[in-house]
N, C-alpha and C positions, 0 to 999 in steps of 0.2 A: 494401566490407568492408575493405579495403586501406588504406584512407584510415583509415576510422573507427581500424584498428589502430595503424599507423602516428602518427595524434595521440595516438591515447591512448597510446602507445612513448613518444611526447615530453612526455606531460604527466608522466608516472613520472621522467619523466628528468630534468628539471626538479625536480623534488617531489625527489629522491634530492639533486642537486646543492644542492637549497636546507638539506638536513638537515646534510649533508657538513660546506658551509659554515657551520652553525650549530653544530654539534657542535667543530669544529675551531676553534673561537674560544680552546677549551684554559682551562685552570683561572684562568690571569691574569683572563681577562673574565668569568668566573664566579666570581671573587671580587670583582672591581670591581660587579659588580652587588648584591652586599650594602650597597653602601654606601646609604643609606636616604635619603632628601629630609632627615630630622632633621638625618642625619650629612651629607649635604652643606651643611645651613645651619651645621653647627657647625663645618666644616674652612674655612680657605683655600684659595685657588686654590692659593696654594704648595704647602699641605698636598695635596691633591689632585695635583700634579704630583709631587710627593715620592714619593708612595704608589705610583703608578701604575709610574714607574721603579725603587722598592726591590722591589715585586712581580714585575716582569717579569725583574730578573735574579735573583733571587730563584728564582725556576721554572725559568732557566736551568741555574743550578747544579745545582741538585736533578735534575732529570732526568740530566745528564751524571752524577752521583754515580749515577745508577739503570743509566744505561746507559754504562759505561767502555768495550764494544765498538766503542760508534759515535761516531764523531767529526765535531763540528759542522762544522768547518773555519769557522765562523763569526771573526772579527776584530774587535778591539775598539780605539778609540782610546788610549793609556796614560792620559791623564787621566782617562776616562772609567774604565776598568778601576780604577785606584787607589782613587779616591770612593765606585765603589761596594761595592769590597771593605772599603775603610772603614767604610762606612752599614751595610751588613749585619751584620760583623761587632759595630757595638757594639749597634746594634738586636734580634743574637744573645743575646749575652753582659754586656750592659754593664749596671749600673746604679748610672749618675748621677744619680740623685734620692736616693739615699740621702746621709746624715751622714756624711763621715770626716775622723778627727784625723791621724794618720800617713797618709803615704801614702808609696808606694814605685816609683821611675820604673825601667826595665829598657830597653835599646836594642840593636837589632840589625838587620843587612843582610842583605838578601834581594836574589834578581835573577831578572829570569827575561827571556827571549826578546822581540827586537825586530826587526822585518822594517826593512826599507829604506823606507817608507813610515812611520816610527813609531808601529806597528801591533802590538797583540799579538795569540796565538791562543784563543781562548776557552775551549777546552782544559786552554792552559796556567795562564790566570789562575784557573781551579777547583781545579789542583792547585797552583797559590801561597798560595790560599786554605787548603786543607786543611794545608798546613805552615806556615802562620801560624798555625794554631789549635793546633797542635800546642808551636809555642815558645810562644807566650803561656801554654799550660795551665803549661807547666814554672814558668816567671816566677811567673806565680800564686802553685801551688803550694809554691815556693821561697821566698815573700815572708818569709815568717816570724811572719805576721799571724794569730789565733786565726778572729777574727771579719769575716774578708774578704770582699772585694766588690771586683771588677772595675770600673774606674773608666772608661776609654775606652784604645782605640787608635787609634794617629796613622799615617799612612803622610805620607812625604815623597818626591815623585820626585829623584832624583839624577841622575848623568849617565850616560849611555849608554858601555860601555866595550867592543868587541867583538863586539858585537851583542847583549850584554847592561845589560838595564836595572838600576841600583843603584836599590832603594828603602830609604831609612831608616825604622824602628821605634821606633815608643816606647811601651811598654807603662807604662801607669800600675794601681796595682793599692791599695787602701785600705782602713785600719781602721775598721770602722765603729765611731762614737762619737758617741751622741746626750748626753752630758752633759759641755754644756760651761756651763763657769763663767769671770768675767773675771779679770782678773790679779789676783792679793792681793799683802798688803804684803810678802810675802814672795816675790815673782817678779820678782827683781832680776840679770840677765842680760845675761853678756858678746855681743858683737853678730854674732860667727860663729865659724867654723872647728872647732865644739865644745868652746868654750874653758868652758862651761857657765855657775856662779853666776860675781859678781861677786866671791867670796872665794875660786875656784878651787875651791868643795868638789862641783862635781860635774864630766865633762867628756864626755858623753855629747850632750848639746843645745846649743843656743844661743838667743840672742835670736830672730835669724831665724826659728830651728823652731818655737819657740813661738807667735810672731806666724803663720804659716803655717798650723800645727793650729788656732788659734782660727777665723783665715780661712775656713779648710777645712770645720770644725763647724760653723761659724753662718755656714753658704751658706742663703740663704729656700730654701725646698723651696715648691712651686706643684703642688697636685695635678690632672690633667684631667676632665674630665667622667666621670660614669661611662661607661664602656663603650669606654673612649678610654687610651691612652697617650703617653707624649711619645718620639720617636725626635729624635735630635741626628748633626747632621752640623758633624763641627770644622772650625774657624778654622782660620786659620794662626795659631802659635803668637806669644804675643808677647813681647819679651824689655823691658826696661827695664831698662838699666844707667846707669852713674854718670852719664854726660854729660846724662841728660836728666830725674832724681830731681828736680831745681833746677827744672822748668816746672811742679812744684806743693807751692809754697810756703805755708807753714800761713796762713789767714786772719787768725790775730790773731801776732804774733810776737814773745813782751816777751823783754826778755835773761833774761838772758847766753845770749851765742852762742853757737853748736853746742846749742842746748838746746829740740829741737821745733822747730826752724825751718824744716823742709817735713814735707809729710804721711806721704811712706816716711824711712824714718832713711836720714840722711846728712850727715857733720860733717866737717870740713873745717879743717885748720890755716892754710887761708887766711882762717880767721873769727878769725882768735886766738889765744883759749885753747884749748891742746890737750893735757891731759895723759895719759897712759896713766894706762888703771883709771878713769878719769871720764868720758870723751867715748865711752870703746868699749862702756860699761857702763851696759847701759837700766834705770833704774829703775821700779816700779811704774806711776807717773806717766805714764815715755815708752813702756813698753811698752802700757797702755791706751790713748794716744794714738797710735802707730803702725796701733795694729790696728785704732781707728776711720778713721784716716787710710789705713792698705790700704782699706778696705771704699768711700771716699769715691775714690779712684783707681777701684779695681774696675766698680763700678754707676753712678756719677753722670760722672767724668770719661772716661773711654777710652770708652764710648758716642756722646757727645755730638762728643768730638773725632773720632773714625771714622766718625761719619755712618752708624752700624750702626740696621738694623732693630729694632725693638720683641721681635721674636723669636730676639737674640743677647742668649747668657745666656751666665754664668761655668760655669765648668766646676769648674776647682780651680787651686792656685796652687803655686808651688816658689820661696823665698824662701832666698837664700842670701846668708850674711854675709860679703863681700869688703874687702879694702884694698889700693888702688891710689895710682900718684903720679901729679900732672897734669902736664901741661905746665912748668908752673913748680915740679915738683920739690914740690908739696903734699902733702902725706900726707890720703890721705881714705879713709874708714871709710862702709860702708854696705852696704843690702840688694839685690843684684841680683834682679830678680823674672824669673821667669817664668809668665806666666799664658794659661792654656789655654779660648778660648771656644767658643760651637756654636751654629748654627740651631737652632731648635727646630722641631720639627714635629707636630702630632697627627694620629692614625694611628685609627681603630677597631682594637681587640684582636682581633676578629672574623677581620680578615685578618693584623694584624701581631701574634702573640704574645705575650705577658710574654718577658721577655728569663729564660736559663735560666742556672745555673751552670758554668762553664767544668769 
């Protein structure tokens, strides 16, 4: 009788241990099991490894926000912590499938806690998080935009000062605007600094902006399958200044100089002719050729030269009209770009929701 008990003590025990462990798999692996054979033929491996780690801190957070009592004492690498406070938060709030003509950048420093192993506390990156959402709302809010949308945030690690980490911010925040139109013959524009038209009569825009807002509005929009969304994880940002405008030069090039002769505007009194009011002042002509010419950098060139995946897309762009001297004392006129790209990734809505309003 002893025996018989005794087994049967152990088969219970076993039986309990095996529910324990089944039970304790926790919400991550009972959301990963939604994902359906469909939705596994339709994701990538990428996708699938994407998912798997926005989910898991993902429920980290969330718990720590349920329980501030208890402390994980859990560690995170800073790389690892940035990316994903990145991912989540645009995966949160963000959305870059929409159309915007303005947009509006916002930057700020934040720091938080470094061990001597450059290690944070997981703790603390939940409540970096929660103060990041909270200055971004301000930004937002502040933008000055009727019809806004959240466009993405950047984190950038910085240097370690005291055993605090510096992270850069850059909040981008956007007007949506689905109607856009190309330049008319009346969209003749000085090339920066908001010097506005070419007869001075307005001083609010410039070339740059213009060319930027068209950019920006006539980004392809790619819808996902149903029942699927796209979460974006950014690039590093890129910058394109003067020195390097000159390695994409217009395909066909007829004179006169300084006149469309590379794809972003940029003229140069090393060409020639250079007069104020004519070379700094894009006409109809070179403003619709610029902006085909961004759009021909954007999607076809900086892919091919990066050696980027099929699933690095454009995000949005910040074109600013500068004038600088070269070397030889040249006077040069042009648009410094900054353009912001991202992985793409698709998600089931199931587990990862529509992204919501800040």
């Amino acid at each position: 009788m002893k025996k018989v008990t005794s087994l049967f003590i152990a088969v219970v025990t076993v039986a309990i241990a095996a529910m324990v462990v089944f039970y304790s798999c926790g919400k991550q692996d009972m959301e990963n099991s939604l994902i359906s054979e469909n939705q596994e033929v339709l994701m990538s491996t990428d996708d699938q490894i994407f998912l798997e780690n926005l989910v898991n801190f993902r429920n980290k957070v969330n718990f720590i926000r349920s329980n501030p009592e208890l402390k994980s004492g859990e560690v995170m690498a800073v790389d690892e912590a940035i990316n994903q406070v990145e991912a989540l938060f645009n995966a949160t709030y963000g959305f870059p499938d929409e159309q915007y003509g303005k947009t509006k950048t916002d930057s700020s420093v934040i720091q938080i806690a470094v061990n001597d192993y450059g290690m944070v506390v997981l703790d603390d990156v939940v409540a970096k998080f929660d103060e990041i959402i909270n200055l971004v709302t301000q930004y937002y809010y502040g933008s000055g935009f009727e019809n806004k949308g959240f466009l993405l945030l950047d984190l950038e690690k910085g240097e370690i000062i005291n055993g605090q980490l510096v992270i850069n911010l850059r909040s981008v925040t956007g007007e949506m605007d689905n109607n856009w139109e190309p330049f008319g013959p009346d969209d003749d524009w000085l090339y920066g600094y908001n010097l506005g038209r070419c007869d001075y009569s307005q001083d609010t825009t410039d070339a740059a902006e213009e060319i930027q807002k068209a950019v920006n509005r006539n980004k392809p929009l790619i819808s996902p399958p149903y029942g699927y969304r796209f979460v974006y994880v950014l690039d590093d940002l890129i910058t394109l200044d003067y020195d390097v405008l000159t390695n994409y030069p217009a395909p066909e090039n007829p004179p006169p100089a300084n006149y469309m002769d590379y794809l972003i505007f940029y003229v140069t009194e090393a060409a020639g002719q250079f007069t104020q009011g004519v070379e700094d002042c894009l006409i109809p002509d070179e403003m619709n050729f610029h902006f085909e010419g961004e759009k021909t950098v954007i999607y076809q060139n900086l892919p091919v030269e990066l050696n980027k995946p099929q699933n690095w897309t454009f995000m949005e762009c910040n074109l600013i009209g500068r004038s600088i001297r070269d070397v030889n004392n040249n006077l040069i006129y042009y648009h410094k770009n900054y353009l912001t790209y991202a992985y793409r990734y698709l998600v089931p809505v199931s587990i990862i929701e529509p992204p919501i309003d800040l």
